[in-house]
N, C-alpha and C positions, 0 to 999 in steps of 0.2 A: 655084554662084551667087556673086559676089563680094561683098565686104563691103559694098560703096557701096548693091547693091541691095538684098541681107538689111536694111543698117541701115533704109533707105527703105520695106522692104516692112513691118520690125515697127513703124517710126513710126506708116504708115499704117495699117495694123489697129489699133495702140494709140490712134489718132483716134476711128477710126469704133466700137470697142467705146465710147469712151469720150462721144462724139458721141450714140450711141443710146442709153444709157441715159439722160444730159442729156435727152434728147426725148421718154422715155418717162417719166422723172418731171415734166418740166412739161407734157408731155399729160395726166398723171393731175391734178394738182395744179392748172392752170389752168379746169378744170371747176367744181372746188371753190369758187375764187378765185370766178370769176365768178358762180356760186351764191348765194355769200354779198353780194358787190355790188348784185346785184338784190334781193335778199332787203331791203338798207338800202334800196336807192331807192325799193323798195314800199312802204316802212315810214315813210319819210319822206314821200312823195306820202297815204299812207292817213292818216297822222297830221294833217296840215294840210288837210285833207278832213274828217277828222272835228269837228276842230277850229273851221272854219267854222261845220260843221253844230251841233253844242252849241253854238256862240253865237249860232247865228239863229234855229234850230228848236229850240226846247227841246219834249222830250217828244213829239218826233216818234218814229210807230209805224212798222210795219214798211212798210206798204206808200206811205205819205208819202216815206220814205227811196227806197224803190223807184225813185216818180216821179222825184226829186231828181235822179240819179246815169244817170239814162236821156244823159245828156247829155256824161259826161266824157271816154267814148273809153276805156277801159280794161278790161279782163277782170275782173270782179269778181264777187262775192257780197256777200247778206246774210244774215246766218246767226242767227236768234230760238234762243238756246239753251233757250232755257224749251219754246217748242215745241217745239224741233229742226226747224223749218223752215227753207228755204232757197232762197231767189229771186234772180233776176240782170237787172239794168235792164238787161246789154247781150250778154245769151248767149240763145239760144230756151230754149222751155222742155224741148224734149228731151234738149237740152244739159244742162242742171240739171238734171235725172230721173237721165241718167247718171251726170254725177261726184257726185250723190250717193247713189246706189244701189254705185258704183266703191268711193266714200273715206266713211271714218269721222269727217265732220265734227266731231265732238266729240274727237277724238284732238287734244290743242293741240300736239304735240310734233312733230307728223306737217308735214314741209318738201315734200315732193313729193308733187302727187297723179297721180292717172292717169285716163286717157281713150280709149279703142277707140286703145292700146298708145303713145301719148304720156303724157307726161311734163309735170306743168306746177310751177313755182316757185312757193309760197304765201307769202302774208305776211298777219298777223291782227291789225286792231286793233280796240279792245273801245270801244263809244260811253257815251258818263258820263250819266247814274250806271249804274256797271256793273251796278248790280241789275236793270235792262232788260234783260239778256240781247243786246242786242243786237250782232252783229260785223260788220265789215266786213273783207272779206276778198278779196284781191288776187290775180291770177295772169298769171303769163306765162310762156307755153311755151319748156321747154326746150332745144326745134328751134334755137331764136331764138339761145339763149347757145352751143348746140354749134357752131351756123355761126360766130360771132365766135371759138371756139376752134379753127376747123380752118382761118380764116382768120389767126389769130394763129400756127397751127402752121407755116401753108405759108408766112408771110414768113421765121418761125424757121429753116423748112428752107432756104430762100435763103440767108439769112445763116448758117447751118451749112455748105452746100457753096461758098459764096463764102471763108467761113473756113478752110474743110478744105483747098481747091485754094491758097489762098495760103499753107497752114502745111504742105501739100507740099512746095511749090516751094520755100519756103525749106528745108525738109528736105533738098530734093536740095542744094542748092547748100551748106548747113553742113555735110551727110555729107562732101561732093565737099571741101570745105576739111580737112575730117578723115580722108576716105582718100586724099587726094592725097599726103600725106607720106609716110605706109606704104608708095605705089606706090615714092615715091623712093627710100625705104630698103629697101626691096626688092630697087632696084634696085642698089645699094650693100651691099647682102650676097652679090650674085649675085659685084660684084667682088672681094669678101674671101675668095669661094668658090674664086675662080679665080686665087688671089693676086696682086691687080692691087693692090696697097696703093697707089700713086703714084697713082692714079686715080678713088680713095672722095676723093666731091665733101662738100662740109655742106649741110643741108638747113633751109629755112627750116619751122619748129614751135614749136607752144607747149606747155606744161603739160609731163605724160607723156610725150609723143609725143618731145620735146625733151632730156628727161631720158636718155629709150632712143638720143635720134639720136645725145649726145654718151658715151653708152656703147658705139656699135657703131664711133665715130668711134675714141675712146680705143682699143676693143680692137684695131681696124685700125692703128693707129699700132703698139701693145705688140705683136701679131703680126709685123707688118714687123722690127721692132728684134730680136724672139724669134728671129726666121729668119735675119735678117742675123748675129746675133750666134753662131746656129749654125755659119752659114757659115764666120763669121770663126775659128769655135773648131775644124770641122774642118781648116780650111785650117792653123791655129797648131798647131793637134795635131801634125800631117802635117810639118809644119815640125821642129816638138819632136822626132820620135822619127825623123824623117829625119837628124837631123844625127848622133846620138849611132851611128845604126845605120849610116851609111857612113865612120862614123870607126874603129866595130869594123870595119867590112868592109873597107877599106883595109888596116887592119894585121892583117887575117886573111890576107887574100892574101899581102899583103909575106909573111908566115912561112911561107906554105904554100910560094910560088915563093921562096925562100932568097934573097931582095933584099935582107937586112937581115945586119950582121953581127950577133956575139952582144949587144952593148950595144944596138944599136938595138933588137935584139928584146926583149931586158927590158925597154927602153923603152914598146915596143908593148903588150905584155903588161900592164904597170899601166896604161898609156893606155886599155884595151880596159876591164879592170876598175871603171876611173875610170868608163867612159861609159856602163859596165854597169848602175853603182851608179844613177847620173845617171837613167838610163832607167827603173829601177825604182820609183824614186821619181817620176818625172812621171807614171808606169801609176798607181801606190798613189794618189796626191791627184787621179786624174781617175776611178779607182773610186769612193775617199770621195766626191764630187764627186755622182758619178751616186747612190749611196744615202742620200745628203741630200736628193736631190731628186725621189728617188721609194720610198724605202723608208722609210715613218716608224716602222716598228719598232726600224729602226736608233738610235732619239734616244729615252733611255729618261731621263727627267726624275726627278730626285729637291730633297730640300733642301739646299741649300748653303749651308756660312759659307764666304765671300767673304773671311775672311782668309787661310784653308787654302788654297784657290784661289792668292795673291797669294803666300803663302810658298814655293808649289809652282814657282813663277813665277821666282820670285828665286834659288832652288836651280838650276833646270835653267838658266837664263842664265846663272849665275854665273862659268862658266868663260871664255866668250865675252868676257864684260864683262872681265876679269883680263887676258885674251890681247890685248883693244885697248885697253886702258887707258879704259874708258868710266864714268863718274858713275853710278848706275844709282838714280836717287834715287824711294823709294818711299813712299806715306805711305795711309791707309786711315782714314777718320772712324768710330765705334762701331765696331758689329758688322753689316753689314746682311747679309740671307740670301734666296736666292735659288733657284726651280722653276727650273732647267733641269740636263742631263747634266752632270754635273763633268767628264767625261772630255774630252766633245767642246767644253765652255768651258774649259778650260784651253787643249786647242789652240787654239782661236780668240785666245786671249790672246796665248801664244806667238808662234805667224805673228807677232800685231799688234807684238808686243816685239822681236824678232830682228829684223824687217824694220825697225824705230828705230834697233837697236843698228847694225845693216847700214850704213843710212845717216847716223847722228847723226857728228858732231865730236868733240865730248866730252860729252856728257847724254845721259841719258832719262828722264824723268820719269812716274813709272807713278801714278794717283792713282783711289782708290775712295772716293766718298762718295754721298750721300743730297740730293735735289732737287726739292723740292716732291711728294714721296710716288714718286718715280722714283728707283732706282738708276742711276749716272752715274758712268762709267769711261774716262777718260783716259788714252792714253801718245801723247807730244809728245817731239820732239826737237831739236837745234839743227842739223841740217843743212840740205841744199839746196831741202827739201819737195818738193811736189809743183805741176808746173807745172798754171797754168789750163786747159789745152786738155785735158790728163789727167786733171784731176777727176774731169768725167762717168763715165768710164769704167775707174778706177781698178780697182774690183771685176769688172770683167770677165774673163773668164778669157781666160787665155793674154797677158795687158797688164802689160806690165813696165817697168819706170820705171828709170834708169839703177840699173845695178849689181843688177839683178832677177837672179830664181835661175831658178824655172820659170813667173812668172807665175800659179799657183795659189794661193797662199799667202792673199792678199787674199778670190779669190773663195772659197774654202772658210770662211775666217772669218766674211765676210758670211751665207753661208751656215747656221752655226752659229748664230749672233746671231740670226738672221731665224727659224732654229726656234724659237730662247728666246723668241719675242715682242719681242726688241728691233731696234734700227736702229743702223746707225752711217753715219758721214758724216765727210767728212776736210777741216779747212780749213786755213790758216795759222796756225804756235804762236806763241807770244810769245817761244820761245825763238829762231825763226827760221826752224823745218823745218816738220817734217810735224806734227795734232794731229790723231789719230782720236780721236771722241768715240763711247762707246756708252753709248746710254738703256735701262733694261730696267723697262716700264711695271707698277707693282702695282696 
């Protein structure tokens, strides 16, 4: 069954459950109502009846009363408690013989009496001075008040199914506004299924519905970029390990088929080694690469003081720095300390420092301090930075920027950082080049 008609079919059960009991308590409950109603009206009609009578007839007996009331139109009794008798100006007297042979006139608490299996509404007022015993006593059949309630039921029921068919219909047509968007994103996952990314539409929604359409939007775009960036990384790969490997292969042949004299082949022979080297290392940072990104056992977090890290930093650059004549200016606020691998944040560090020293003129400036409860890590250099169009994609792998080595270097840093729970991001420095910034959130 689809959702449009489940939502529609549990609405309309949760109506009609909710409909009949509504009906079944103002059917119990409007009997009572009107009970009591009558009960005042008779009480009021008796009252100003009796009332009359004590001001005209004073000391009037039973059957004086009798005569009286032969006249009023009403179901009534007179009831002499002293005798316990009881006669009716406007019922025969078989009538009276019954409901008082039926009911226990003396009962005053007693609201209903009964009659060969009716039911009739009483009301009792007592004639002054009460020490006459005498009552006046009121009725009218219950037949009477249950028709005005089964006629008050059956407009109710009208206006219940007139209510119920128009809080359908709007049912369907609010589900239909509520599973219309699901159909569309439906339809829009079919395309993410079959990777049609260029072709996941937006969908007009509100609330929830909205929230999920701009996460299935988002992940359709990050998938598209996921896959192209694959593409782009096999294709770079391919490129990487194709060049080194027909540059061995070249000067394999050259020595096998003796094209070379003896110098050229020595030549060949570290030129092979060169690209050996070359090659192993692009292998080694696209392993790291892939165990970063699916082996988290490999990133084994401990405590770190951040200046151990920084001195370690300064050491292993040191030679580089010497060999280009490079400023290599470092500076580090307190002590801050920091959860992630020392090992694998030092190399992050590294890349981010060589790939400076690589590029800078004469600086680089390495700077650790502390930033609104953030560890904040900067190295900036005064070279040529990093052009706009290269930004975006800086961290990408196999993306190298003039005077690049393998293009991994970036992407494995990021990658390091992003297990730490940090980010980094690279803009223009004050000194004029490159400024990678890294935040590591506590």
């Amino acid at each position: 069954m689809r959702l449009q008609s489940q939502l529609n079919s549990a609405f309309t059960t949760l109506l009609l459950v909710i409909l009949a009991i509504t009906g079944y308590v103002i059917y119990s409950l409007i009997l009572d109502m009107l009970i009591q109603d009558e009960q005042r009206q008779l009480r009021q009609k008796g009252d100003l009846i009796v009332d009359v009578l004590n001001n005209q007839y004073e000391g009037t007996n039973l059957s004086n009363l009798n005569n009286l009331l032969e006249d009023q139109g009403l179901q009534m009794f007179i009831y002499d408690r002293n005798q316990n008798v009881a006669v009716s100006p406007t019922l025969p007297e078989n009538v009276v013989a019954g409901f008082f042979k039926k009911n226990d006139f003396s009962d005053k608490n007693k609201t209903l009496w009964e009659y060969k299996g009716d039911k009739f509404v009483t009301s009792r007022i007592i004639f002054a001075p009460e020490s006459t015993g005498v009552e006046l006593i009121l009725l009218t059949p219950l037949s009477d008040l249950e028709s005005v309630q089964q006629s008050f039921i059956f407009r109710l029921m009208i206006v219940f199914l007139l209510g119920g068919a128009i809080a359908i219909i709007l049912s369907y047509f609010l589900t239909r506004k509520l599973v219309t968007p699901l159909s569309q994103l439906k339809k829009q996952l079919k395309k993410i299924e079959k990777r049609q990314f260029n072709a996941v539409e937006r969908i007009k929604a509100t609330g929830e519905i909205k929230e999920v359409e701009q996460s299935v939007y988002d992940m359709a775009k990050e998938l598209e970029r996921y896959i192209n960036s694959q593409q782009t990384f096999f294709q770079n790969a391919s490129h990487e390990l194709k060049t080194p490997l027909m540059t061995i292969q070249g000067y394999a042949e050259g020595i096998r088929d003796k094209i070379f004299d003896e110098q050229e082949e020595e030549k060949g022979l570290e030129m092979m080694v060169t690209e050996v080297n070359r090659l192993k290392k692009i292998i080694n940072e696209m392993i790291l690469l892939a165990k970063l990104d699916s082996e988290p056992d490999v990133y084994t977090p401990e405590n770190l003081q951040l200046s151990q890290i920084l001195e370690q930093v300064i050491d292993r650059t040191l030679p580089i720095v010497n060999e280009k004549g490079i400023e290599l200016k470092h500076m580090i606020d307190g002590s801050p300390q920091l959860y992630a691998d020392g090992e694998k944040l030092l190399r992050a560090i590294l890349n981010l420092t060589f790939n400076a020293i690589r590029h800078a003129k004469s600086k680089v400036h390495l700077h650790i301090f502390e930033q609104n409860k953030n560890i904040m890590i900067t190295i900036e250099d005064d070279g040529e930075g990093v052009s706009e169009e290269l930004i975006p994609h800086i961290f990408h792998r196999f993306v190298k920027g003039k005077g690049g080595e393998t293009g991994l270097g970036l992407a494995i840093a990021r990658a390091i950082i992003e297990q730490s729970n940090g980010k980094i991001r690279v803009k223009r420095s004050d000194l004029g080049g490159a400024k990678f910034e890294i935040v590591f959130t506590r």
